[in-house]
C-alpha positions as CSV (number, residue, x, y, z in Angstrom):
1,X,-47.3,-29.5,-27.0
2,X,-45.9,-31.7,-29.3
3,X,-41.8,-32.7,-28.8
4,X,-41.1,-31.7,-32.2
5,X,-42.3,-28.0,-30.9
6,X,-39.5,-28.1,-27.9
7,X,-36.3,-26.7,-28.2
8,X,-33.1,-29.2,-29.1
9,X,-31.7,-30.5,-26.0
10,X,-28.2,-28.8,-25.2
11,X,-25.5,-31.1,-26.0
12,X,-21.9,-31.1,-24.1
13,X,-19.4,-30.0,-26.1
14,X,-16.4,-32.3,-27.4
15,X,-14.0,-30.3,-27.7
16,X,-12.2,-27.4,-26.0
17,X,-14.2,-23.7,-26.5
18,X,-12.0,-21.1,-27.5
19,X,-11.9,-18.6,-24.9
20,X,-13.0,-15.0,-25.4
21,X,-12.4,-11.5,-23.8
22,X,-14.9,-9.6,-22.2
23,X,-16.6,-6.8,-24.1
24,X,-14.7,-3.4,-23.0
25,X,-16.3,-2.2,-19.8
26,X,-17.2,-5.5,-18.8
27,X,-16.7,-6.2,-14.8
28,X,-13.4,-8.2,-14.7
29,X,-13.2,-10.4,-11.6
30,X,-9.2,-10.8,-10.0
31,X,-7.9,-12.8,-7.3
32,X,-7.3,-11.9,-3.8
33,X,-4.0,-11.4,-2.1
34,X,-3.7,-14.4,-0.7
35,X,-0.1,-15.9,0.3
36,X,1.6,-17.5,-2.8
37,X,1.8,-21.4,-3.1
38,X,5.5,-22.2,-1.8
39,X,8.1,-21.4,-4.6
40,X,5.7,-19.0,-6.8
41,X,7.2,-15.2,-6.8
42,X,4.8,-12.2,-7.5
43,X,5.6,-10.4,-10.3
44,X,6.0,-7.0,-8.2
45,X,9.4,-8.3,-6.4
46,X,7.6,-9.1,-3.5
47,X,8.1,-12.7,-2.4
48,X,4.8,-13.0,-1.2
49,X,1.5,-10.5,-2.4
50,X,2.0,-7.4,0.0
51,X,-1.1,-6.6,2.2
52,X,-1.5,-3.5,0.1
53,X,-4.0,-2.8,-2.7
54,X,-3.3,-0.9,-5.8
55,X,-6.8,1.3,-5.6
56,X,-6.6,4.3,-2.9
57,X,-8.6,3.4,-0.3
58,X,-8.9,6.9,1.2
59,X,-8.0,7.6,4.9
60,X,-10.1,6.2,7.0
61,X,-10.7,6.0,10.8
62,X,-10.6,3.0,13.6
63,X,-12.1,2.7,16.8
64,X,-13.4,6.4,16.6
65,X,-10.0,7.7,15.1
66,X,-9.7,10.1,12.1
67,X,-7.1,10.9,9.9
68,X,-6.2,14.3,9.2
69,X,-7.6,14.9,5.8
70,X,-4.6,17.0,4.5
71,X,-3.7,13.0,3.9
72,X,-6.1,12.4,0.9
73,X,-4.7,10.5,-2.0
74,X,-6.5,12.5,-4.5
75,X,-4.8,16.2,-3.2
76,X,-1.4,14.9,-1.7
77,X,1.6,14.7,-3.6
78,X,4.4,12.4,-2.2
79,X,6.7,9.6,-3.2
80,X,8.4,8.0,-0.5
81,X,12.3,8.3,-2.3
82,X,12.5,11.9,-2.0
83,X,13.3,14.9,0.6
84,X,11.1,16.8,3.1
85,X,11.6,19.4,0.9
86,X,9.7,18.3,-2.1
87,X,6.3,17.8,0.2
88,X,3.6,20.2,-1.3
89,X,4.1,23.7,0.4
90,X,0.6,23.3,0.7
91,X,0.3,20.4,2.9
92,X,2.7,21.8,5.3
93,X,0.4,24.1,6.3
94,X,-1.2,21.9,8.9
95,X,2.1,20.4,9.5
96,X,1.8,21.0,13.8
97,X,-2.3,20.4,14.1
98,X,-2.7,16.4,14.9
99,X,-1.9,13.5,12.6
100,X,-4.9,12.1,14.3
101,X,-8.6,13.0,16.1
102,X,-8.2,12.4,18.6
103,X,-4.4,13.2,19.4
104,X,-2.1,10.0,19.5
105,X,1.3,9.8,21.5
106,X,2.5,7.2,19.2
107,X,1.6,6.0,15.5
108,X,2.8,2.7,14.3
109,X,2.8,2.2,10.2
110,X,3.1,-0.7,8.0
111,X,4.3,-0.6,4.8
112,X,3.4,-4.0,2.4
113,X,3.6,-5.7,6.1
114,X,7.4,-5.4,5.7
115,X,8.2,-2.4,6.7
116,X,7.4,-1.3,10.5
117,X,8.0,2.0,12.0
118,X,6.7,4.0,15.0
119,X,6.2,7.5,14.9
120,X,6.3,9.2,18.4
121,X,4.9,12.5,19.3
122,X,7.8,15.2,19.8
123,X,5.1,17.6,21.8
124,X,2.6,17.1,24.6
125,X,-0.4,17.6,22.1
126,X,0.3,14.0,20.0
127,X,1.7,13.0,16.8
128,X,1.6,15.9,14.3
129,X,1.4,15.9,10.4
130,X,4.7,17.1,10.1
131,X,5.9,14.1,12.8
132,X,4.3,11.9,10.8
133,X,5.7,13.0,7.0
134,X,9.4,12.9,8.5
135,X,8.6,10.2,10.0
136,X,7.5,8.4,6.5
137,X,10.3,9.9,4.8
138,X,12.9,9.1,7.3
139,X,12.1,5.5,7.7
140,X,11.9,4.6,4.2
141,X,15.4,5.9,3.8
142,X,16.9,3.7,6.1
143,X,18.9,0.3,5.1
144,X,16.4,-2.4,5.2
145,X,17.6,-5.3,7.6
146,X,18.4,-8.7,6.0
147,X,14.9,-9.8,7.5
148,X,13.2,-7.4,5.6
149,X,15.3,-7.8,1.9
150,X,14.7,-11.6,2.1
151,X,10.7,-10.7,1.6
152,X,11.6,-9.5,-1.6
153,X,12.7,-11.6,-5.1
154,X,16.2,-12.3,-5.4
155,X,16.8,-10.5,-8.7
156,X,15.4,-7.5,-6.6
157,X,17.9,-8.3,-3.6
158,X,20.6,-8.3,-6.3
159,X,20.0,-5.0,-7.8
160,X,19.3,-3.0,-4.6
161,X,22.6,-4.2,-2.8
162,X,24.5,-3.4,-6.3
163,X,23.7,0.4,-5.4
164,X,25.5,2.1,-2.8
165,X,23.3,2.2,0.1
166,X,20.1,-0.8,0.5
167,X,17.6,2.2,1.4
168,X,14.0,0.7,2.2
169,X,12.2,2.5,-0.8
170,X,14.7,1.1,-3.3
171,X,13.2,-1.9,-2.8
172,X,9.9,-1.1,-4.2
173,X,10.8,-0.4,-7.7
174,X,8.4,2.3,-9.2
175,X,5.6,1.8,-6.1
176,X,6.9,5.0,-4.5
177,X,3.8,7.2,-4.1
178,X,1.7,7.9,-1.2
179,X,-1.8,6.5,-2.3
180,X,-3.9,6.0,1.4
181,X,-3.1,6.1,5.0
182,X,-5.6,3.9,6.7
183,X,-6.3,3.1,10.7
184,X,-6.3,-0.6,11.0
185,X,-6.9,-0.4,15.2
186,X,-6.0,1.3,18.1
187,X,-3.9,-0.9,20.9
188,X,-2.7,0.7,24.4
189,X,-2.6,3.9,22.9
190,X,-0.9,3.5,20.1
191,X,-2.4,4.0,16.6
192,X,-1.6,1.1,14.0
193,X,-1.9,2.3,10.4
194,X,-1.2,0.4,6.8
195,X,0.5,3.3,4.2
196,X,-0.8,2.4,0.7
197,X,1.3,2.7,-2.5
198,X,0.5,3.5,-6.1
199,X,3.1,3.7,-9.2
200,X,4.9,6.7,-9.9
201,X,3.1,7.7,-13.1
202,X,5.4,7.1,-16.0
């Protein structure tokens, strides 16, 4: 083959290529929640990226634990700032079977790994689904301690302590609905869960 018959050789560039979108539909690659560089501040109040994904990741089980599945994102209804009261009739049905399979005394959850609570069962046959909804609800309408407020921006410190009571969830802007309860491991009997949050739709 003759070299006139080749293809041109490719050539660096000089200058800076403008930068295009992807085509709609396209897979869009984003960065992992890694701890921010010292003196960066996530956009979401949070001083650091919580530990918590936006997606539902469903409720799974660890170390042959299950969920009950009357905690499935895509069928229960609850934001974090409001009463017992506003719970789904419906998922109060099942509000004295077990929170877990098999039964738990005691259930430890983590909220954006700042907020920490223990649930503890209130009957001999483990933490129930009710236990674990007041439990939920109760918590995240408690004052948050200085400890846990100085995780969070100070423009969001500011605002929450301008209202009349620092409750946990004000803290969390409009991140206030139930999205995924997942088992993260099971340590001298006690169940250790992460509670995943979504946006309250607009």
């Amino acid at each position: 083959m003759s070299p006139k018959d080749l293809p041109p050789s490719p050539v660096t560039p000089t200058r800076i290529l403008s930068g295009h979108a992807a085509p709609t539909g396209a897979l869009q690659m984003y960065p992992m929640g890694y701890p921010a560089a010292p003196g960066s501040r996530a956009t979401y109040g949070l001083m650091t990226p919580p530990t918590t994904p936006e997606r539902a990741r469903g409720h799974r089980g660890s170390a042959g634990y299950a969920v009950h599945p009357v905690f499935n994102p895509r069928t229960l209804y609850l934001n974090v700032a409001m009463p017992l009261s506003n719970i789904d009739p419906r998922a109060l049905r099942n509000a004295h079977e077990s929170f877990t399979i098999p039964p738990a005394n005691a259930v430890h959850i983590n909220v954006l790994g700042v907020f920490r609570f223990e649930v503890r069962a209130r009957q001999t046959g483990g933490v129930t689904v009710r236990d674990v909804f007041e439990g939920i609800l109760q918590a995240m309408a408690q004052s948050a301690s200085p400890e846990e407020a100085r995780c969070f921006a100070p423009e969001v410190q500011q605002s929450v302590a301008s209202t009349r009571t620092p409750r946990r969830y004000k803290y969390l802007g409009p991140r206030l609905l139930f999205n995924a309860i997942e088992v993260t491991h099971v340590s001298g009997g006690i169940v250790y869960c992460d509670l995943h949050l979504a946006n309250v739709p607009q």
